[in-house]
C-alpha positions in Angstrom: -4.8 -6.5 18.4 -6.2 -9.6 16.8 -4.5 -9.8 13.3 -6.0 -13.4 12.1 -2.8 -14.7 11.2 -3.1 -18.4 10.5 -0.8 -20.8 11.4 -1.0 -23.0 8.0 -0.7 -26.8 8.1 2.7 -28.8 7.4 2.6 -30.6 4.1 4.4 -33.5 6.1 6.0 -36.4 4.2 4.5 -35.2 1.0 6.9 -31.7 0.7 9.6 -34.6 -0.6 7.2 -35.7 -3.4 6.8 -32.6 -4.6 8.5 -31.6 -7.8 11.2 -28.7 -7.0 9.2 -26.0 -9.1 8.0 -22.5 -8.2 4.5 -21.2 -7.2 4.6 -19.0 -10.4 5.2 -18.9 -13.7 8.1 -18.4 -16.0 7.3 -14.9 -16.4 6.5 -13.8 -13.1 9.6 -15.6 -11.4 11.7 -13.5 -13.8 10.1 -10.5 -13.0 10.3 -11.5 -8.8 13.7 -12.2 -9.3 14.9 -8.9 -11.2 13.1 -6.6 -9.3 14.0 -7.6 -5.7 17.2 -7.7 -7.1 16.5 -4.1 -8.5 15.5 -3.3 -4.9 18.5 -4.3 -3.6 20.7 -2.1 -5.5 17.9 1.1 -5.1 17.4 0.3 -1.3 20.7 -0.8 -0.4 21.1 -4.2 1.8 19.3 -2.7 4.9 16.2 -3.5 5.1 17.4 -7.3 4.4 19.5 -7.3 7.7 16.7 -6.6 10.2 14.6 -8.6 11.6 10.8 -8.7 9.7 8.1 -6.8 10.7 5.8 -9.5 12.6 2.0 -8.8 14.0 3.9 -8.8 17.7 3.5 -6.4 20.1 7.4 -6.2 19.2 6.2 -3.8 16.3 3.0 -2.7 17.2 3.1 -1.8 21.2 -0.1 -0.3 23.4 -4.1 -1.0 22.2 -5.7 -1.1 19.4 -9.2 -0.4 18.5 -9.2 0.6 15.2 -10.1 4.4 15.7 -9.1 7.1 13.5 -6.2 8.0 15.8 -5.5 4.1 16.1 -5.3 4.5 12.2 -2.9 7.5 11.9 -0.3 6.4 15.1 0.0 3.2 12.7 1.1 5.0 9.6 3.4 6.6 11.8 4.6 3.4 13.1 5.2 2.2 9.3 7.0 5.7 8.2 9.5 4.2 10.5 9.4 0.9 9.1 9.3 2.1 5.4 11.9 5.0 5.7 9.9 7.7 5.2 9.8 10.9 7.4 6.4 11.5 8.7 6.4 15.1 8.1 6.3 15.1 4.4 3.3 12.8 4.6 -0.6 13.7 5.2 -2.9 11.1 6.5 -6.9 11.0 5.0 -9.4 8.9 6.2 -11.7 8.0 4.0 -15.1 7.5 5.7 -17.5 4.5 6.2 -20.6 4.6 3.4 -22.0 1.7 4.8 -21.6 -0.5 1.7 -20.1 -3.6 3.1 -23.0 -3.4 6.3 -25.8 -3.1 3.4 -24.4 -5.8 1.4 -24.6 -7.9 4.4 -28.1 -6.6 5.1 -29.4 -7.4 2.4 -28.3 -10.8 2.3 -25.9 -10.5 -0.6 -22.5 -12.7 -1.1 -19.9 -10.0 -1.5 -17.2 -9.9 -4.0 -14.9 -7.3 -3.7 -11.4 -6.2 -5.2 -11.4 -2.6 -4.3 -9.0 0.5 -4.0 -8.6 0.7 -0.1 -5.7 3.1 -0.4 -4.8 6.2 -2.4 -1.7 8.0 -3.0 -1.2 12.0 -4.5 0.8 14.7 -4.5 -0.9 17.9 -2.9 1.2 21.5 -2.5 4.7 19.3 -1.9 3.2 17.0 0.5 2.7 13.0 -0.3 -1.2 12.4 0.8 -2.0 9.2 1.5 -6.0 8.1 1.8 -7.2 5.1 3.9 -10.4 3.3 4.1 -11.7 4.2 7.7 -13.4 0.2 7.2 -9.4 -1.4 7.5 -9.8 0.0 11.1 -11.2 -3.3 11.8 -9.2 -5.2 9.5 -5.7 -4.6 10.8 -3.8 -7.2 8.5 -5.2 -5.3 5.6 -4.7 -1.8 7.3 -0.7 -2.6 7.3 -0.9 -3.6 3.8 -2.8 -0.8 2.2 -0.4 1.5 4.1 2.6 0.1 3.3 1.6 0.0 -0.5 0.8 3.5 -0.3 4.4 4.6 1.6 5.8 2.6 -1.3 4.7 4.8 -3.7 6.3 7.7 -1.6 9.6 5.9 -1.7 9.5 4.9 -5.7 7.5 8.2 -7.0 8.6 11.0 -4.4 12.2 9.9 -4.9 11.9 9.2 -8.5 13.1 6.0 -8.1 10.2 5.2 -10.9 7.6 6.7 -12.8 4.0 6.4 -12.6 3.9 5.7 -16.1 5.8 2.4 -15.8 3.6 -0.7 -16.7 5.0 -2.7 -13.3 4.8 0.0 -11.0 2.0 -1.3 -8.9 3.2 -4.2 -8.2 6.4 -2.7 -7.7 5.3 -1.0 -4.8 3.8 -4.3 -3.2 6.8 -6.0 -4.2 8.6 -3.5 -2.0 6.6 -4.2 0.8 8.1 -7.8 0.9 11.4 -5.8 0.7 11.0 -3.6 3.3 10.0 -6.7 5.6 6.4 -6.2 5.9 5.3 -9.0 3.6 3.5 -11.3 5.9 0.9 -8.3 6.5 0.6 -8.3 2.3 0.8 -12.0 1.8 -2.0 -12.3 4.6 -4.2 -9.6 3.3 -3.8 -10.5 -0.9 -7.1 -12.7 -0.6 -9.3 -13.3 2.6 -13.3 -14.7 3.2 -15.1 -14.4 5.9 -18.0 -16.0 6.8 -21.0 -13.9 8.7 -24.4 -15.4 8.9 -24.5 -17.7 6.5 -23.0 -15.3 4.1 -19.1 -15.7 2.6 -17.5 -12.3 1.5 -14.3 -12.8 -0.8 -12.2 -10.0 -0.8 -8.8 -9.5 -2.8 -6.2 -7.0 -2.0 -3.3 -5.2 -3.9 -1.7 -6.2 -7.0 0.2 -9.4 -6.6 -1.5 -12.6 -6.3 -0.6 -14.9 -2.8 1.2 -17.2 -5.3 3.3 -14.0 -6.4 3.7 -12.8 -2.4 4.6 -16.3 -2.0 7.5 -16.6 -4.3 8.6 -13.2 -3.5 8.9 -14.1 0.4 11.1 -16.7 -0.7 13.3 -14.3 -2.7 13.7 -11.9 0.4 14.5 -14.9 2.4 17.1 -16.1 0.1 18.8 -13.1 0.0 18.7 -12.8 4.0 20.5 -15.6 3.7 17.4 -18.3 5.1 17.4 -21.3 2.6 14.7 -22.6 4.7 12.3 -19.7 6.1 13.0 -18.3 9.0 10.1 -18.2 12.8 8.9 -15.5 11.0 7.1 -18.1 8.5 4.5 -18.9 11.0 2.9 -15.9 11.0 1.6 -16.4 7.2 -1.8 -17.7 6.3 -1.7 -21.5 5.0 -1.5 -20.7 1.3 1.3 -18.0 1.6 2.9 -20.3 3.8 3.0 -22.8 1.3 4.0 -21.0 -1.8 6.9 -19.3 0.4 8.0 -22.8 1.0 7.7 -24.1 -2.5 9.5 -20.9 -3.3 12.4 -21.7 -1.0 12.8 -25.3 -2.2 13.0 -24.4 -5.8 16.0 -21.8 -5.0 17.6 -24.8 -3.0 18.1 -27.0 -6.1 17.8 -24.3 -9.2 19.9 -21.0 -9.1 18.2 -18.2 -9.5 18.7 -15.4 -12.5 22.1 -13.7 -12.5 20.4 -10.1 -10.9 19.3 -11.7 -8.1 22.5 -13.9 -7.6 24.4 -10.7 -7.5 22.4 -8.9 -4.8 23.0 -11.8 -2.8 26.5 -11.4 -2.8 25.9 -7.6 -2.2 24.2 -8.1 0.4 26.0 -11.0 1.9 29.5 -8.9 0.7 30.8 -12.5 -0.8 30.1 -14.9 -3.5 27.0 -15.9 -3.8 25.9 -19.8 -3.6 23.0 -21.4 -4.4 20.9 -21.3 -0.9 21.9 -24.9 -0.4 
């Protein structure tokens, strides 16, 4: 399975130039920081004791073509991964209209921000829809499935409500949690370039900046004040923000919620990541 995972580039002897700030703002560091820490007492310390879900045959054993049965034996695979029993969930794939193959046709530069996924509630049973076009884009495939199992976890278990202003990205946020954020981080923004012609597509509802600082939280509260092998599998500017993240915890403490899920999880004190 070819998941286009980049490797990134080291920054070098320039990382120590750089000002210990985060990738995000104000705002959006505060919200990071209280709602993995939020995660943490909902979720419990679990899923921040295993290992990461990483694009490795490890996870994701046997062939792949991206077939409707390739599609459905992966959300399987990420019930597993997310928690959730398979049984209560139904699978729909959404079919191919063509619009991406026209657009290219035609000789159009595509933009495209666009609802790959769907979640509902249908006679007791979570429904999830997929886009029968991820087949080919695995990266994004995880992703939109893991966002959508999210929603099972926060809305199913009313752990939220779908009224809440944050509740979208919530449920990518929890994606990070649950381990699977190199598949969101990696999928948040991609181009691809196809006779000439560059399509720009962007993916959930966090930006890479946002995935980026979030990696760093779940890293800090693993316990990883530098990130972990699992770091290589990130595209270059995920890469980067995780690692401006992780700098920025090393010499500034982070708010009190998520300094107390650290201890939680870690069952002592909490220090500063240094």
């Amino acid at each position: 399975m070819s998941w286009g995972a980049g490797a990134g580039r080291r920054a070098g002897g320039r990382e120590v130039l750089l000002a210990a700030k985060p990738p995000v703002r104000r705002a959006e560091r505060e919200w990071i920081e209280r709602s993995m820490a939020w995660l943490v007492a909902e979720f419990g310390p679990g899923p921040l004791l295993r290992d990461p879900v990483l694009p490795t045959a490890e996870f994701f054993p046997g062939p792949y073509d991206g077939s409707e049965q390739d599609i459905r034996r992966l959300v399987g695979r990420l019930c597993k991964f997310t928690g959730v029993h398979p049984e209560v969930v139904t699978v729909e794939i959404d079919p191919d209209d063509g619009e991406w193959a026209m657009a290219a046709g035609l000789g159009f530069t595509s933009r495209s921000h666009y609802a790959a996924g769907h979640y509902r509630r249908r006679q007791g049973l979570a429904v999830i829809g997929v886009d029968a076009r991820l087949g080919t884009r695995p990266t994004a495939l995880v992703a939109v499935v893991a966002h959508e199992l999210g929603h099972v976890r926060l809305l199913d278990e009313v752990r939220v409500s779908a009224e809440r202003p944050d509740h979208e990205p919530l449920t990518d946020l929890l994606t990070v949690y649950f381990g699977l954020g190199v598949f969101s981080a990696n999928a948040a923004l991609s181009t691809e370039v196809a006779g000439g012609r560059r399509t720009t597509r962007r993916l959930g509802y966090l930006s890479e900046r946002e995935y980026g600082y979030g990696l760093a939280c779940y890293a800090w509260l693993r316990g990883e004040s530098r990130a972990g092998p699992w770091e290589r599998h990130l595209t270059t500017n995920p890469r980067a923000y995780l690692k401006q993240g992780l700098r920025y915890l090393r010499r500034h403490a982070p708010g009190p919620e998520l300094t107390a899920a650290r201890a939680l999880v870690h069952g002592r004190p909490s220090d500063r990541g240094r």
